[in-house]
C-alpha positions as CSV (number, residue, x, y, z in Angstrom):
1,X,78.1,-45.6,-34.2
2,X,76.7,-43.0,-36.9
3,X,76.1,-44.2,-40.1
4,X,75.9,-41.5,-42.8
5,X,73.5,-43.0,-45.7
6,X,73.3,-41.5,-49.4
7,X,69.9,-41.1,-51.0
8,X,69.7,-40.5,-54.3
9,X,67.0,-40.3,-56.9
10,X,64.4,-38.6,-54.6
11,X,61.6,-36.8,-56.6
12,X,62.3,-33.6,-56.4
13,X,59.1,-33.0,-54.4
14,X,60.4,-35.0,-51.2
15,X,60.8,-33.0,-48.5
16,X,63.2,-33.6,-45.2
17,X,59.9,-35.4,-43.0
18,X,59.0,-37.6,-45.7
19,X,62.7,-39.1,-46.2
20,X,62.9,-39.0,-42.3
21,X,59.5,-41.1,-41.8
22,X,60.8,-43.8,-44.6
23,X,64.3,-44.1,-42.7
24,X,62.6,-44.0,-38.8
25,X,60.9,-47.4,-39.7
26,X,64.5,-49.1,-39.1
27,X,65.8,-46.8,-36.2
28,X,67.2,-43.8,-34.8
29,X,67.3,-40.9,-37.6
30,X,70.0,-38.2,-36.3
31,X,69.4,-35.8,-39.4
32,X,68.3,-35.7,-42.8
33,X,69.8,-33.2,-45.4
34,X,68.2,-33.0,-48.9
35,X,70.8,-31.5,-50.9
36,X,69.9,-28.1,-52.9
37,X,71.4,-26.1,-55.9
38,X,73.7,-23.3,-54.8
39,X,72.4,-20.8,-57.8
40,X,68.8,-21.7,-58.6
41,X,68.2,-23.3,-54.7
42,X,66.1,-25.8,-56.1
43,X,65.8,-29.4,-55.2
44,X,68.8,-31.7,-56.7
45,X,67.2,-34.7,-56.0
46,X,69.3,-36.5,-53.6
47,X,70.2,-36.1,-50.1
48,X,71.9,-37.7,-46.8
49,X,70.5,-39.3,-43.9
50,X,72.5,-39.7,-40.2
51,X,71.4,-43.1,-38.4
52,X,72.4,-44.4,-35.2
53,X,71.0,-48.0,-35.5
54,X,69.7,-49.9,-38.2
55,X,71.3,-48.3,-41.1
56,X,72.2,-51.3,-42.4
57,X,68.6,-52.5,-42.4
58,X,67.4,-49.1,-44.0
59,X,70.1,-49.4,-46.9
60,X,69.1,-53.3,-47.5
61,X,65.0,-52.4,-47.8
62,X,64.9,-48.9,-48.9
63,X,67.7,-49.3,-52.1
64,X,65.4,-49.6,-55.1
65,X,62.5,-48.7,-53.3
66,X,60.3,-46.4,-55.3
67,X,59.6,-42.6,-54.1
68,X,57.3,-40.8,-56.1
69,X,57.4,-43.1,-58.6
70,X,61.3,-42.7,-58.9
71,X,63.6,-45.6,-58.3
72,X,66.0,-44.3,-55.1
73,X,69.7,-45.5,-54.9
74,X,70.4,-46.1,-51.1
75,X,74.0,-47.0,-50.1
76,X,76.5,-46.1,-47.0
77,X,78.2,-42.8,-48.0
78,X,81.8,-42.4,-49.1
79,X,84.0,-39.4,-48.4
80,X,83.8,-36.5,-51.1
81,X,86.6,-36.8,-53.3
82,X,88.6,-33.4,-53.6
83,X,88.5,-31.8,-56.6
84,X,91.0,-29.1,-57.6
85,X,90.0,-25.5,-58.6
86,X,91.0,-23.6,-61.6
């Protein structure tokens, strides 16, 4: 079963292999997506992470874990909440 894990708090000089190597030392990593700004395309700080096995474990050690000297906030995400347009 895929787990789909929020990451938030990254420095904004993480890149896609460093998140990948912190998450691969508790299993499978399918993808990693570090999420950018649409106008400016620069880093928004947080991202998502696609694990087979040991999400669970990854969410347990890596949630408060410091990156860069940032706090992260690791948790199992939820579905994007619709939101209606003008």
């Amino acid at each position: 079963m895929v787990t789909n894990i929020y990451v938030g708090n990254l420095p904004f000089s993480a890149s896609e292999d460093q998140v990948r190597q912190m998450f691969e030392a508790y299993g499978q990593v399918n993808s990693v997506k570090l999420i950018n700004d649409r106008e400016t395309g620069r880093p928004r700080g947080f991202g998502f992470v696609e694990m087979d096995g040991g999400a669970a474990e990854a969410i347990q050690a890596l949630n408060g874990a410091d990156c860069g000297g940032r706090t992260m906030k690791v948790n199992e995400a939820r579905p994007r909440e619709r939101r209606e347009r003008w």
